[in-house]
N, C-alpha and C positions, 0 to 999 in steps of 0.2 A: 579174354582181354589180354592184350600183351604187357608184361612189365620185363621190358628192353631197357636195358641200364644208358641214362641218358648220357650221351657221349661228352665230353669235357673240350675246351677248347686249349688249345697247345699256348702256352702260357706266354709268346712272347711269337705273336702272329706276324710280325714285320718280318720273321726269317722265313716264312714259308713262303713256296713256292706257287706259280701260276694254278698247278694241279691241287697239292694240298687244299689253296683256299676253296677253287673250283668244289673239289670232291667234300669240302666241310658243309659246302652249303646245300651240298644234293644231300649230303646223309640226314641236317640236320629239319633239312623239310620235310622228309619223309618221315621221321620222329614227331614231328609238330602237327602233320596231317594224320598220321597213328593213334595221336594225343586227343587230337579233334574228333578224329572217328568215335572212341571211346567217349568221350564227353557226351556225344552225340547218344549213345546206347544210353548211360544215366540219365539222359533228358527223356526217352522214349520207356523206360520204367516209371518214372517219375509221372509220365504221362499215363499210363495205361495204370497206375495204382489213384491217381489222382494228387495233386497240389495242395487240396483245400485240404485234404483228410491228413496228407504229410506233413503240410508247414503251414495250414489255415491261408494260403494263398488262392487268389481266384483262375488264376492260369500259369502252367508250365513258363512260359514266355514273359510272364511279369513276374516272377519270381527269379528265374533264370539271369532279366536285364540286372535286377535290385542285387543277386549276387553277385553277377562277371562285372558289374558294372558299367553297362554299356547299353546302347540304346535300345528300348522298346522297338523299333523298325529290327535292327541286328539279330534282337532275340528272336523276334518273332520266324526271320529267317531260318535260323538256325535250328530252331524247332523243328520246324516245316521239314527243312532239309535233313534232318534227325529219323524223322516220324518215318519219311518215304525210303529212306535206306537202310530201316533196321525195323524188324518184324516186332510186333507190341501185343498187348492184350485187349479185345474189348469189352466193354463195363460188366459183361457176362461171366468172362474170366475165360471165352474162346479165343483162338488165336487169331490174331489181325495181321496179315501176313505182308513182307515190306512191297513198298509200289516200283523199288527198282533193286531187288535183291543182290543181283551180279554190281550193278554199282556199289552197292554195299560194300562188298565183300573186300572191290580194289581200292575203296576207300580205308576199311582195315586194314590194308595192305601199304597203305602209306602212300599210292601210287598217284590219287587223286585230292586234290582240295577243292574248296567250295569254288574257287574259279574255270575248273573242270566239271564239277555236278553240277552247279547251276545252269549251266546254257543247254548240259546233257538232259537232264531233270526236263525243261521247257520243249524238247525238244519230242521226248516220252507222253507229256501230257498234251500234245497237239497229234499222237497217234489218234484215227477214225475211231468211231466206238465200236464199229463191225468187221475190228480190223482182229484174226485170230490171235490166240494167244502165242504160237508158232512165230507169227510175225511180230509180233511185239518183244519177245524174247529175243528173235534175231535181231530186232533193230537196237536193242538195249545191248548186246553183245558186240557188235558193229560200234556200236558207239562207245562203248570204255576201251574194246582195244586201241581204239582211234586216240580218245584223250590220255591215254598212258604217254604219247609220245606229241599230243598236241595240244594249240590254245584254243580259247575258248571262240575265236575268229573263227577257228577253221572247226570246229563242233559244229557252230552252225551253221555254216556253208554243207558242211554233210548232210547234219540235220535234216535243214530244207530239202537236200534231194532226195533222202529217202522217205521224208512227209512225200515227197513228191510222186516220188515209186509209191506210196500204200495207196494214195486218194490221187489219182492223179488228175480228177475233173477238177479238184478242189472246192472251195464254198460258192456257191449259185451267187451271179455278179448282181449286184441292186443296179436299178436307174442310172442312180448318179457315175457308178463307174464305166456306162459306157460314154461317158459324155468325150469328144472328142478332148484332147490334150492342147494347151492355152501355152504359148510361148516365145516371147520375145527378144529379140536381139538386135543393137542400132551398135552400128559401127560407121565414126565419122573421122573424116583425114582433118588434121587442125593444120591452121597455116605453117605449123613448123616442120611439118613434112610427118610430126608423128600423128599414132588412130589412136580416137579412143570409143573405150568397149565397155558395152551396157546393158543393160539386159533384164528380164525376169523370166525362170523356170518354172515349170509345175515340180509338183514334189520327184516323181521319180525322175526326168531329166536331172534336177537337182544334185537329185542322190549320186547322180550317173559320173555328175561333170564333178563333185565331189571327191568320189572316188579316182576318178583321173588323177585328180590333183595332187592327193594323198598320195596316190602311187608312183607317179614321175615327178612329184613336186616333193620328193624327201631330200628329208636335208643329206648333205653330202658324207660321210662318215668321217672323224677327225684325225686328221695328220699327223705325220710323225712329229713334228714339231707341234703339237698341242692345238695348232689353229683349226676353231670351228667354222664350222657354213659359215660365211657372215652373212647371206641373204636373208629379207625377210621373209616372214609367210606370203606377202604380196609377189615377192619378186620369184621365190620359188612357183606360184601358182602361174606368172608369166612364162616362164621357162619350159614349166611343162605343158603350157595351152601351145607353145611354138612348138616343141618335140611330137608334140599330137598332132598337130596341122604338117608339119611337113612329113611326117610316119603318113600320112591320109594322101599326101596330093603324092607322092612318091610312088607309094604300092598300088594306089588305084591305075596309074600306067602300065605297073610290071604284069607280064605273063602269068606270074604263080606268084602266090602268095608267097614271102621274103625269099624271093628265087636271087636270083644274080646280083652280086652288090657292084658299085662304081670300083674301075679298076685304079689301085692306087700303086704308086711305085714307091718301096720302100728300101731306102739307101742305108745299113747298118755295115757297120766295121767287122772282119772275121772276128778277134775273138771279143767284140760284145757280143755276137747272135750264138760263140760256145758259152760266155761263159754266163751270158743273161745279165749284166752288171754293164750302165752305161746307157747310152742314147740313141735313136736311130733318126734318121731324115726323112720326112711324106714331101714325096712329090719337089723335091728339092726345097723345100722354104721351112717348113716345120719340123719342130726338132720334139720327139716323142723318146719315151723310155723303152727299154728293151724289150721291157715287159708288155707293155702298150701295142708295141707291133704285135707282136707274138697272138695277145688277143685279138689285134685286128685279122690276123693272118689265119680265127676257127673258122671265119665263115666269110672270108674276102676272096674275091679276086686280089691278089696280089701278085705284085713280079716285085720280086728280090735282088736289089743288087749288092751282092755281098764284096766288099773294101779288101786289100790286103795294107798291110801296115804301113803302106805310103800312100795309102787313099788310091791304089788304085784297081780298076775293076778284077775281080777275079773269077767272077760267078754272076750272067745275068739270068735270073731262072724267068719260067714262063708261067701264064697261070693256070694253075693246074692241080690247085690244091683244096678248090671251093666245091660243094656239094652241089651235085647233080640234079636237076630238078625232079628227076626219077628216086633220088635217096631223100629230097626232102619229103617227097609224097610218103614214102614208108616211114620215116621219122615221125609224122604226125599221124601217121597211123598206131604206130606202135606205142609213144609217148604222149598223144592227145594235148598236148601241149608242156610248161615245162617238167621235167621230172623232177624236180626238187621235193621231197617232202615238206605235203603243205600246201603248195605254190597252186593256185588255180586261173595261171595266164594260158589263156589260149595260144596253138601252134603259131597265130600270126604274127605274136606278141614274142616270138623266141626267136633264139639265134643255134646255128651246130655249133656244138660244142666237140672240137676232140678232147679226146679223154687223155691220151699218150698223145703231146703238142704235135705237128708233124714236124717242127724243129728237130722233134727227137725223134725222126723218122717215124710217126706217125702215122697212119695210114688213113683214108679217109673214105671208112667204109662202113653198115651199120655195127659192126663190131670195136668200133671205136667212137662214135660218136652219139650224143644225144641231145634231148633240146633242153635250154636252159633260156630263160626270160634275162632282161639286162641283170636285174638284181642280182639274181641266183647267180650267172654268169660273171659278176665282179667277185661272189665269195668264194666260189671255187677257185677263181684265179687269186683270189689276196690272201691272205695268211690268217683265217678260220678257224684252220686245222680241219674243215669238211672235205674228203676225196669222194671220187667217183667210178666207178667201174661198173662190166659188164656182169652178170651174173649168168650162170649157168645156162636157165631159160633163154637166154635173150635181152632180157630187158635191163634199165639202169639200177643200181643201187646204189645210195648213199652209206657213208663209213661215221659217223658223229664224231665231234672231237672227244680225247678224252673225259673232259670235264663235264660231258654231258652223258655219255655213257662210258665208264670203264672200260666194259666188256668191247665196247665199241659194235653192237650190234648191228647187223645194216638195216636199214630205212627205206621204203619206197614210197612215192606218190601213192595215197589211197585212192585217186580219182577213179 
């Protein structure tokens, strides 16, 4: 068991820095989840010597709650979660050996908390019962390196797939599931010109239009001047049922999947487009940020007309900077959709990203580019602190900001 001298906090925190606090809170949860593991090993002694014979208590879990003070449901968790990641005795006094020992292990290690074991753990005991030990081991290995660097969303999005790899016919479907899928939708024009939308889903549509929601219907991230989304949950859910419907009637005409975007003309000043700072013109009527073109210009058709200091033209460039329908084919070949660690949107669902702008000469070629979903595509562009580049093999890597790794290790899509 480890006794690592618990860290102290710097006595007058308003002077520290964005990193300082960042790096206080990584150390001091990996201390806290160290603390838990160990806790975790005296509940699993306590268990394999017995409660009643220790403290005349009738279970680990009810005596555990009456100690920590904390719920009978918590305890019982905790137990559980104790029992299966730390090897015990049984009443014999042989050895009972743990049910996810490598979890264990990066649980002592400070790397994992119960919001990482538990989705892992569920994921472990929905392994086949004919499934080797070989494979049970690798999927338990598979699965803590993955939660070292991830959440419990995306554990079980893995999860699932590699349930899916061992059993792949899965459980024998009853009656009822094949019953065809029951669902409705009335959309009617009101006399003021607006529709309204009504409906009922079976569950998985549900879940389906759900998750749209949640994912193009997030709120916007807050401004420099402090202002939040002001939309509701309703109006966000509006916004993203429109970005859905016209993403559908748009691609369903194109050639390939996000091939050729609408060419747009964008009028910026020479040295806004050097120095990035300032505004550019779409199309003569809209006035956008420098930065804004710039991202429209990873994966647009655009023609630039670059200003010289009395507005006049000095540079009408041509379009000739958007990705090939031949390089999106290999993009989604190679990145299967975005490469963001984590991210599991499909290639449809992505946009090229250059890596080196081609503002800053750029090139637009697979050595510079990758895919990235809207989301992923706003934090590489905004101020994160997450980069991107090619690695060696070929493919993309992510850099983490400091505060999340020091070392700055790099990161890939496990997909």
């Amino acid at each position: 068991m480890s006794s690592q001298r618990i860290l102290e906090p710097p006595q007058e925190l308003w002077r520290a820095g964005a990193r300082e606090l960042a790096h206080g809170v990584v150390e001091r949860l990996s201390l806290a989840r160290q603390a838990l593991a160990e806790v975790g090993q005296f509940l699993v002694e306590i268990e394999s010597r017995g409660p009643m014979e220790l403290f005349g208590h009738g279970s680990t879990a009810g005596w555990f709650a009456e100690t920590a003070r904390i719920s009978p449901k918590e305890a019982s968790a905790t137990v559980a979660r104790a029992v299966a990641l730390n090897e015990g005795r049984n009443l014999d006094g042989t050895p009972a050996p743990a049910f996810a020992p490598i979890a264990g292990a990066a649980a002592a290690e400070g790397d994992l908390g119960h919001q990482q074991l538990d989705p892992l753990l569920a994921v472990l005991k929905k392994i086949p019962a004919d499934a080797t030990a070989e494979d049970r081991s690798g999927a338990e290995r598979i699965l803590v390196n993955l939660a070292r660097s991830a959440g419990p969303q995306e554990i079980g999005k893995i999860g699932a797939e590699l349930l899916a790899h061992l059993d792949p016919d899965g459980n024998e479907p009853k009656d009822e599931d094949l019953k065809p899928p029951s669902r409705e939708v009335y959309l009617r024009k009101r006399d003021d010109g607006w529709w309204r939308l009504n409906g009922l889903l079976e569950p998985e549509f549900g879940a389906r239009a759900n998750a749209l929601f949640e994912t193009w219907g997030q709120r916007r991230p807050v401004g420099e001047d402090g202002d939040r989304d002001p939309r509701t949950p309703g109006e966000r859910n509006g916004d993203a049922l429109f970005d859905a419907i016209h993403y559908a009637m748009t691609n369903d005409k194109a050639p390939t999947l996000s091939g050729d975007r609408t060419t747009v003309v964008v009028t910026i000043p020479l040295d806004t487009l050097t120095s990035g700072l300032g505004s550019a013109c779409v199309d003569g009527v809209t006035q956008i940020t420098a930065r804004h073109a710039r991202m429209l210009a990873c994966d647009a058709k655009i023609i630039p007309a670059v200003l010289g200091s009395q507005s006049e033209p000095l540079d009408i460039g041509r379009a000739a900077r958007t990705v090939t329908p031949g390089q999106r084919r290999a993009l989604n070949l190679r990145d299967h959709g975005c490469a963001f660690p984590g991210c599991h949107r499909k290639p449809k669902h992505c946009e090229a990203h250059h890596i080196l702008p081609w503002g800053e000469l750029g090139d637009t070629d697979l050595n510079n580019l990758c895919l990235l979903c809207r989301y992923h595509y706003l934090v590489i562009h905004g101020q994160s602190g997450w980069k991107v580049r090619i690695a060696i093999d070929g493919r993309p890597e992510f850099l983490p900001p400091h505060y999340l790794d020091p070392l700055q290790k790099p990161r890939r899509n496990n997909r």
